[in-house]
C-alpha positions as CSV (number, residue, x, y, z in Angstrom):
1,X,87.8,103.3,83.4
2,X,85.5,102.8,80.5
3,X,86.4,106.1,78.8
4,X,88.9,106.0,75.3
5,X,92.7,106.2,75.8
6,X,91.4,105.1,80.2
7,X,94.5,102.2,80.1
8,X,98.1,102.3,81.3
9,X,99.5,105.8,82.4
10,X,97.4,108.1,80.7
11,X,94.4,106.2,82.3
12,X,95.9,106.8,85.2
13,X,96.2,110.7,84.8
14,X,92.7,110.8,83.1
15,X,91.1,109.1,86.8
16,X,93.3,111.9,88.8
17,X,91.8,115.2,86.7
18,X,88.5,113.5,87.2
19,X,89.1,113.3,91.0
20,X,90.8,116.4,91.1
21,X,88.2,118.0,93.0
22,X,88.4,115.5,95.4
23,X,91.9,115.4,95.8
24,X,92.6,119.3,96.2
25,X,90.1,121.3,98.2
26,X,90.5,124.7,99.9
27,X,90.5,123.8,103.1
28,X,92.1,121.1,105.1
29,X,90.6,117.5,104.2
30,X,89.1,116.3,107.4
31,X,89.7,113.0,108.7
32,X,87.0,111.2,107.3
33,X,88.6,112.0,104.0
34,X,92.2,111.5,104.8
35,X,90.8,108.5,107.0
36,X,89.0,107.3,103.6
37,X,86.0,106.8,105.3
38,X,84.5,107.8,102.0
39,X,86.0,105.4,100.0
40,X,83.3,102.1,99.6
41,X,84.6,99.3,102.2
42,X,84.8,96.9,99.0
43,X,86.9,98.9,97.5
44,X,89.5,99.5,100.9
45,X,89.3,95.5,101.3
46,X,90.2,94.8,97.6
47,X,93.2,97.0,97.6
48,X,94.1,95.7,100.6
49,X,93.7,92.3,99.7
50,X,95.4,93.2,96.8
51,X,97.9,95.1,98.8
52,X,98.2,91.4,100.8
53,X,97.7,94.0,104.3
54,X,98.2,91.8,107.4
55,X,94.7,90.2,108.2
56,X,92.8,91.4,105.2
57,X,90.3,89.0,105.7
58,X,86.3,89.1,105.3
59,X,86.0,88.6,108.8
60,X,87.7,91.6,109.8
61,X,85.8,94.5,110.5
62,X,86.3,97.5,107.8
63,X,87.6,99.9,110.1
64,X,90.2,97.4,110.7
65,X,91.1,97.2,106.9
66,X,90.9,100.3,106.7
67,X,93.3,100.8,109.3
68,X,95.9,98.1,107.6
69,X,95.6,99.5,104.3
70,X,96.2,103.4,105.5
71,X,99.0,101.9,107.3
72,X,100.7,100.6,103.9
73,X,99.4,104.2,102.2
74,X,101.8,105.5,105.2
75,X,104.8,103.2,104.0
76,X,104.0,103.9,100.3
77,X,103.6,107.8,100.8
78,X,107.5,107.7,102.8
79,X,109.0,105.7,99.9
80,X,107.9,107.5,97.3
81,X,108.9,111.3,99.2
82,X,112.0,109.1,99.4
83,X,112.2,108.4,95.6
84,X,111.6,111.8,94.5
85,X,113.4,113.8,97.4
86,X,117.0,112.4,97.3
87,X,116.3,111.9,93.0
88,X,116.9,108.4,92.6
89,X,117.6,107.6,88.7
90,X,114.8,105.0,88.7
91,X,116.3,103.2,85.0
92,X,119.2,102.4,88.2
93,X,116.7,100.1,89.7
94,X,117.8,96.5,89.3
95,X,114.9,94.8,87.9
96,X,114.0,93.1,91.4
97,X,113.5,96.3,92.9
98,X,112.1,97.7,90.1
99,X,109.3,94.6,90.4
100,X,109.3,95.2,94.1
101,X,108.5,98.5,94.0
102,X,105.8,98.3,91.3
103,X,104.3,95.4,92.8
104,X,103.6,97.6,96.1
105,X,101.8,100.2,93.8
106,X,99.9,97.4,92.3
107,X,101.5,98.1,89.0
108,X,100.6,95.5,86.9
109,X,101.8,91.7,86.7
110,X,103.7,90.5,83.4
111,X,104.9,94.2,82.1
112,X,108.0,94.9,80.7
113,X,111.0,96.4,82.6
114,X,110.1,99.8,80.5
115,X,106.8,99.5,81.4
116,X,107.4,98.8,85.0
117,X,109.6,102.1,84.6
118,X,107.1,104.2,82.9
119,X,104.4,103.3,85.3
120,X,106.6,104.2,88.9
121,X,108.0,107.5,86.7
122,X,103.9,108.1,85.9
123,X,103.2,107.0,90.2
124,X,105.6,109.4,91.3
125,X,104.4,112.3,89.3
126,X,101.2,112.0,90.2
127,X,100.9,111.4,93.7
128,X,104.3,113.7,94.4
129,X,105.6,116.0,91.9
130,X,102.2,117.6,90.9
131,X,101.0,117.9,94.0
132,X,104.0,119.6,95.7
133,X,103.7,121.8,92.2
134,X,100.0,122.5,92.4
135,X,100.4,123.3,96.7
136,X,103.3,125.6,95.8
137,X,101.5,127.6,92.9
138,X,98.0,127.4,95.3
139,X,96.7,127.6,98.5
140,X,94.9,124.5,97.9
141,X,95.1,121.2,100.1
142,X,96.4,117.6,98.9
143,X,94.7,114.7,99.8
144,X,97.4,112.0,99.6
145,X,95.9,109.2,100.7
146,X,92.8,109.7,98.3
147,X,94.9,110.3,95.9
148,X,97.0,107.2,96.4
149,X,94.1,104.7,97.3
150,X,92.4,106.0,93.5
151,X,95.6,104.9,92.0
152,X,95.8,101.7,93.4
153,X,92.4,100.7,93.0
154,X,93.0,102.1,89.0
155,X,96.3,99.9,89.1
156,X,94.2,96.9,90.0
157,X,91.9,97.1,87.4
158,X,94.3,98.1,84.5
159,X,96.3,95.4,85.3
160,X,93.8,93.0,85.6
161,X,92.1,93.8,82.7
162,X,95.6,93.6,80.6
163,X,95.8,90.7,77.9
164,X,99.0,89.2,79.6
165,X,96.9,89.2,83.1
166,X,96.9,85.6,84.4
167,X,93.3,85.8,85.6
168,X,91.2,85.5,82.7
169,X,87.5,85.9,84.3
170,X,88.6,89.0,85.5
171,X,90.3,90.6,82.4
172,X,87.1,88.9,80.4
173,X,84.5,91.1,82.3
174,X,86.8,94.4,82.5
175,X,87.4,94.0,78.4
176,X,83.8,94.0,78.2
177,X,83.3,97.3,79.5
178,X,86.3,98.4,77.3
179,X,84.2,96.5,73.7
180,X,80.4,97.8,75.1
181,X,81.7,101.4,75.3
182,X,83.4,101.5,72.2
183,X,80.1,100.8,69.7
């Protein structure tokens, strides 16, 4: 997240080439993977807190969480098939769907209407459209979930971390990874 150019969309398809090993494999994720059982418990109760799952709590056990935040990767993962299967012209959205839509991909808080737009067009390419590509040319396996729960987590960070965010500790100490790396 630290790397030059690692903000907005293209950070978002720099994090998925460096996970692409992850993502795609050879043979059929198993269920700890598609389960995220591999994905650090803080980071499956931050998205889902961020996510607002039912009973994201601290006192919740993180299989729990886990469970509530796979159950929204379910929702997301049907809406976006939806999207990109019957072609929806997105730039149709009204701008309360358009919000609605981003806000459930965690994209960002405070961003234009075209940048709104450009970041569900980038969502939809990458957890859809290159996949279904990439499965077609290859016998590889997608990992949606780990796919989706990277982007999410990503969206969180870019978006806090953006000048018009309304938190400013948080956009303080992810700017100062952003000025450390760049000497």
């Amino acid at each position: 997240l630290a790397a030059d150019g690692a903000r907005g969309t293209k950070g978002a398809e720099l994090l998925m080439k460096v996970l692409e090993d992850e993502i795609y494999t050879k043979e059929e994720p198993k269920k700890d993977r598609t389960a995220l059982v591999i994905v650090p418990g803080a980071i499956i109760k931050g998205v889902g807190r961020a996510l607002d799952a039912p009973s994201s709590t601290s006192f919740l056990p993180n299989f729990i969480t886990r469970g509530k935040v796979l159950n929204c990767l379910t929702q997301l993962t049907a809406a976006d098939e939806f999207l990109v299967n019957q072609n929806i012209d997105l730039g149709t959205l009204s701008p309360e769907l358009l919000q609605d839509a981003c806000n459930k991909r965690l994209i960002g808080p405070g961003k234009s209407n075209q940048e709104m737009l450009d970041g569900l067009y980038s969502w939809l390419d990458l957890s859809v459209k290159q996949p279904c590509k990439k499965k077609s040319n290859t016998d590889l396996h997608y990992n949606g979930n780990l796919a989706r729960i990277a982007l999410l987590a990503y969206n969180a960070v870019d978006s806090a971390r953006d000048l018009r965010a309304s938190s400013f500790l948080p956009r303080l100490m992810f700017q100062g990874q952003l000025y450390s790396t760049a000497k």
